[in-house]
C-alpha positions as CSV (number, residue, x, y, z in Angstrom):
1,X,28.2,-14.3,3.7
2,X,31.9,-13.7,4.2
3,X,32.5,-12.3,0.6
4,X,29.4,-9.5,1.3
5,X,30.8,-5.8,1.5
6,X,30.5,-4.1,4.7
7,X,27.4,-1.4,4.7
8,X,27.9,1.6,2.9
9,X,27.7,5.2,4.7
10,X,26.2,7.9,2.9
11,X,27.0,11.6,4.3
12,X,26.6,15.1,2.6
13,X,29.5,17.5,2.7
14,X,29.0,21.0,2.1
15,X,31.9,21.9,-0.1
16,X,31.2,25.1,-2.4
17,X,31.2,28.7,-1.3
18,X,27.4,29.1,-2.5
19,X,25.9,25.9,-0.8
20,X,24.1,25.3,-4.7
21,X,25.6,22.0,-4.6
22,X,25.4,18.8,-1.7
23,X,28.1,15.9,-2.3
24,X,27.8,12.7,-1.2
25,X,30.8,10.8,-0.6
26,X,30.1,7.0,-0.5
27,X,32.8,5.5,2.4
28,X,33.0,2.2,4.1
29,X,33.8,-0.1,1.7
30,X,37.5,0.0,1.5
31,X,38.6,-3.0,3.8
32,X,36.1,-5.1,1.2
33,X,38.0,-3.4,-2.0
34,X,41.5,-3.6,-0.7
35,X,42.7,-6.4,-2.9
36,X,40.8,-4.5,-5.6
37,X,43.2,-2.1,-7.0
38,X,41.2,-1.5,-10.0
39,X,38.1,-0.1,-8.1
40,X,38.3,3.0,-6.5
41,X,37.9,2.8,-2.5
42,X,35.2,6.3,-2.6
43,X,33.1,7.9,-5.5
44,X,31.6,11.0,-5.1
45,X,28.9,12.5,-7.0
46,X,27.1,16.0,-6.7
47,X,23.5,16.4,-6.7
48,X,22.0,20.1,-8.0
49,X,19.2,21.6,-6.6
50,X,19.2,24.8,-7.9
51,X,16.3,23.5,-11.1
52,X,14.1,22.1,-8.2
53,X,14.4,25.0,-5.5
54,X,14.0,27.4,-8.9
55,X,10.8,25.8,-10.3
56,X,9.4,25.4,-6.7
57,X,10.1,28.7,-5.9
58,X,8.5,30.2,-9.1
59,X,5.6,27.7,-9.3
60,X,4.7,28.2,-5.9
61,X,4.8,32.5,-5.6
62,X,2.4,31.9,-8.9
63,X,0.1,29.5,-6.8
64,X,0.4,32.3,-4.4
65,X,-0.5,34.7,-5.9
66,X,-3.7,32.8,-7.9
67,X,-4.8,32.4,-4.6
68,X,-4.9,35.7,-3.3
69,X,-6.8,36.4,-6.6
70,X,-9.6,34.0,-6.3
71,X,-9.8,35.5,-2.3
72,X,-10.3,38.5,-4.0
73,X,-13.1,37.5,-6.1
74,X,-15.0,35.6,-3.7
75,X,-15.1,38.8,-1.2
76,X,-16.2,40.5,-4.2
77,X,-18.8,37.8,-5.2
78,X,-22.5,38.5,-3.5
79,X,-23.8,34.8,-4.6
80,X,-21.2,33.1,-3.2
81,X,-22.4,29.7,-3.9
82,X,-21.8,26.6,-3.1
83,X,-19.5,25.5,-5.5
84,X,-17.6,28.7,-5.3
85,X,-17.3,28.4,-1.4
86,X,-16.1,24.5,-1.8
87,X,-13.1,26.3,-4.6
88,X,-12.4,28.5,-2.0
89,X,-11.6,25.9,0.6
90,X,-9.4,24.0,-1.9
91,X,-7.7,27.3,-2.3
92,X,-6.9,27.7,1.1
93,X,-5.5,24.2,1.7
94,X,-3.5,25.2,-1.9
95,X,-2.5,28.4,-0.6
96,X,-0.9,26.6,2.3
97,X,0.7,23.9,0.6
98,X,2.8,26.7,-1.4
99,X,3.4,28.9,1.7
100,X,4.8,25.3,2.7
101,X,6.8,24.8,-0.1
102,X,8.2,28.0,-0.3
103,X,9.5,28.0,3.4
104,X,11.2,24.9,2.3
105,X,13.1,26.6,-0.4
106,X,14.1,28.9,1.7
107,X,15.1,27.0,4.3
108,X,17.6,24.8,2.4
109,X,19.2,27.8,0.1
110,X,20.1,29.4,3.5
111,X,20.7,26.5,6.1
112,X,21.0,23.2,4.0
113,X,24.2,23.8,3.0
114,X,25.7,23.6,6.1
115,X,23.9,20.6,7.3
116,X,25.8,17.3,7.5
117,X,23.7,14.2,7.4
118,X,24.7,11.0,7.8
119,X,23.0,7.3,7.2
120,X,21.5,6.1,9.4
121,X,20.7,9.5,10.4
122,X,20.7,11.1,13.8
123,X,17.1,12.2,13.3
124,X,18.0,15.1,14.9
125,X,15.0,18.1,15.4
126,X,15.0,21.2,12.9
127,X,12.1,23.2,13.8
128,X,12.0,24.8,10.4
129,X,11.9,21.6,8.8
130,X,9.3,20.1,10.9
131,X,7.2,23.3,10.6
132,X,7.5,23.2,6.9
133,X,6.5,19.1,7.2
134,X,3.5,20.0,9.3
135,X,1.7,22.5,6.8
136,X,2.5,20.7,3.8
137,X,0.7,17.0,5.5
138,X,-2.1,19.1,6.6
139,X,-2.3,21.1,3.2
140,X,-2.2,18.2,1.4
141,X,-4.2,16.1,2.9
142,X,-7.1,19.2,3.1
143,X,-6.4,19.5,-0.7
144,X,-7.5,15.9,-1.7
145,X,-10.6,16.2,0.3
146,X,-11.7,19.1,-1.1
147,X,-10.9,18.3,-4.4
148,X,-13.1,14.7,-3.7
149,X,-16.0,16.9,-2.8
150,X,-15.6,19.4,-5.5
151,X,-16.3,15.9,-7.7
152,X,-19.0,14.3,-5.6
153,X,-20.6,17.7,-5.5
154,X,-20.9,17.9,-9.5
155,X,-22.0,14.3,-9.5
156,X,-25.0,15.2,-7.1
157,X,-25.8,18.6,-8.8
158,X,-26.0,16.6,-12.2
159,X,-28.8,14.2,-10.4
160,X,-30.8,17.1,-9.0
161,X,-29.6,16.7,-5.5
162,X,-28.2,19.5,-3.0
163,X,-27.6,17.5,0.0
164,X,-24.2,18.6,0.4
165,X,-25.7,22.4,1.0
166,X,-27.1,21.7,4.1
167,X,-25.4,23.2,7.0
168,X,-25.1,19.8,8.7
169,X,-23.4,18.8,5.7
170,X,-21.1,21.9,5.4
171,X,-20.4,21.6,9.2
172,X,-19.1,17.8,8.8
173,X,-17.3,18.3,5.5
174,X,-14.8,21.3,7.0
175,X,-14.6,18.7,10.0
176,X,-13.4,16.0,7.6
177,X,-11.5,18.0,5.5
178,X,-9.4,20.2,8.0
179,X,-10.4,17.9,11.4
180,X,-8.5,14.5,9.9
181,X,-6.0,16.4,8.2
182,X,-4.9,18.1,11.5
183,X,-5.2,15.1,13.7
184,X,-2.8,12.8,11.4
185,X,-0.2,15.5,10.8
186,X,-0.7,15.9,15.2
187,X,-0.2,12.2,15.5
188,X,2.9,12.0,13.1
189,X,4.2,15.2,15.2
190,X,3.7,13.1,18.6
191,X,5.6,10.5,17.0
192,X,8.5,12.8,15.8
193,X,8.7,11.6,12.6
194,X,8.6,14.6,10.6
195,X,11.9,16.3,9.3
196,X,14.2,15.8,6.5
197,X,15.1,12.5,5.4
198,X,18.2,12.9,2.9
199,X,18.5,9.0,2.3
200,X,15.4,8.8,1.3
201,X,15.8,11.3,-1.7
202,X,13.3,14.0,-0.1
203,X,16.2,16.7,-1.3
204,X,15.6,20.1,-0.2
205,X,11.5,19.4,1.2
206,X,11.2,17.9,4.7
207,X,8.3,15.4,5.1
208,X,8.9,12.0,6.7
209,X,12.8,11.3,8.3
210,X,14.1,8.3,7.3
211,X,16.4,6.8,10.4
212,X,16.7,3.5,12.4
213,X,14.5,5.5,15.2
214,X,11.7,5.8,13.4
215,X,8.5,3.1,14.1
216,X,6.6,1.8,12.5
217,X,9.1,2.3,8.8
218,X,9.3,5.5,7.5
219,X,7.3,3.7,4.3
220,X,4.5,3.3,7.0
221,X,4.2,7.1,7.9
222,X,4.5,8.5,4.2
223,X,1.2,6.4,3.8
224,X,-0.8,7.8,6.5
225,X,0.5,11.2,6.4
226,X,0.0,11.7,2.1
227,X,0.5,8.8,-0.5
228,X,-2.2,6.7,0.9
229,X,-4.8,9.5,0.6
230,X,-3.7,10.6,-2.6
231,X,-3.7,7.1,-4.2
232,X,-7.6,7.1,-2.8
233,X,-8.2,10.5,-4.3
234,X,-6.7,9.5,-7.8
235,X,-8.9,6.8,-8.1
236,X,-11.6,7.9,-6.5
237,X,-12.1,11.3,-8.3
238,X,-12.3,9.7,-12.1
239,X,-14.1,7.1,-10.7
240,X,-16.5,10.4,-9.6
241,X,-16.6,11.6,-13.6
242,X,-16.7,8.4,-15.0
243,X,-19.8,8.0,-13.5
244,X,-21.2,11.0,-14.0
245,X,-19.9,11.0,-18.2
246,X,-22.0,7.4,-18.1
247,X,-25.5,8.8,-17.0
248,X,-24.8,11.7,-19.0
249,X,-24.4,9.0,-22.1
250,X,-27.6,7.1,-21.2
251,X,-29.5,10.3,-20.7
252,X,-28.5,12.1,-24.0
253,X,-29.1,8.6,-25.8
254,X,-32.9,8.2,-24.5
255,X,-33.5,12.0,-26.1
256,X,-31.6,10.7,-29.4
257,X,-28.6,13.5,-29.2
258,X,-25.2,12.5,-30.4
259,X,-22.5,12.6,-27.0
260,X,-19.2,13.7,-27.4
């Protein structure tokens, strides 16, 4: 329609001495606003993201250190069991996702600040940023699985069975839960679609870009490479302990004890 406004350009100026702050100055609009004189032609807002890098920063060193802890305990441990070993897994894909984060804090308190971004975006290459990407898909990804078979396995253990304990098993679930990982977080590298997407409110992380470049949508590739699998794994896991708090109600009804 003639009356629409022209698209609206989004950029982020660095503008303060300590790069805490990124403004984005909305432009483009002012041959539609000229006979307008009581809207302004460009409003600028800041965005803040010294909270967010703080609590990343602080909740991440702490998941780092937990980790290095339970490492510790498990080259302590002389049983090592199953379940321990599956915890320790999930710890390492943990361990990595924070790593991951924290190179991302890093990242943008030192370079962000001087980046200039505009929509659409260039989707230009920032090795940092697809490093960081990279490590977080895969440590992601490796964490849902593992936290799945931590589930399944206490569903199985409750029924008396220890198939997962075979070393077929154990072979196939590190191929599934660091294999897959790896290959989609290849796939999406191939593709070059990890990086920073500022219109897309990733802030200070890198994940997905989000330019005109970029097929199939960036909506597409956040999917495949994390909200996909962890939709699966929110429903699938309770589904996992509903279950298993159901048998556990039949059972303890048959022997006349009160659940809770």
């Amino acid at each position: 329609m003639d009356n629409e406004p022209p698209s609206i350009t989004l950029s982020y100026v660095d503008t303060l001495e300590y790069g805490d702050t990124v403004h984005v100055a909305m432009s483009g609009i002012k041959r539609y606003y000229d006979d307008q004189p009581s809207v302004q032609n460009k409003t600028t807002y800041s965005i803040d993201y010294r909270p967010s890098l703080a609590l990343t920063g602080l909740s991440s060193s702490l998941s780092v250190i937990g980790s290095l802890v339970i490492f510790l305990s498990f080259y302590k441990d002389r049983v090592r069991s199953f379940t321990f070993r599956i915890l320790v897994c999930l710890t390492v894909a943990d361990f990595l996702n924070a790593v991951g984060n924290i190179l991302g804090v890093i990242r943008y308190s030192r370079f962000g600040s001087s980046l200039v971004i505009t929509q659409p975006s260039s989707c230009d290459k920032d090795n940092l940023c697809v490093s960081q990407s990279f490590i977080t898909v895969v440590a992601s990804l490796s964490s849902f699985w593992w936290t799945f078979l931590a589930a399944l396995n206490h569903l199985l253990h409750y029924r008396g069975s220890h198939c997962l304990e075979s070393r077929v098993m154990w072979i196939l679930s590190h191929t599934v839960g660091w294999g897959i990982p790896l290959l989609i977080a290849t796939v999406a590298l191939s593709f070059g679609v990890l990086g920073e997407g500022f219109s897309a409110g990733s802030g200070p992380w890198c994940w997905i870009k989000d330019c005109e470049s970029i097929k199939p949508s960036p909506i597409f590739w956040m999917l495949i490479t994390g909200k996909a699998w962890e939709i699966a794994a929110y429903l699938g896991i309770p589904a996992i302990y509903i279950v298993l708090k159901c048998q556990q109600y039949c059972r303890y009804r048959k022997v006349g004890i009160l659940f809770i």
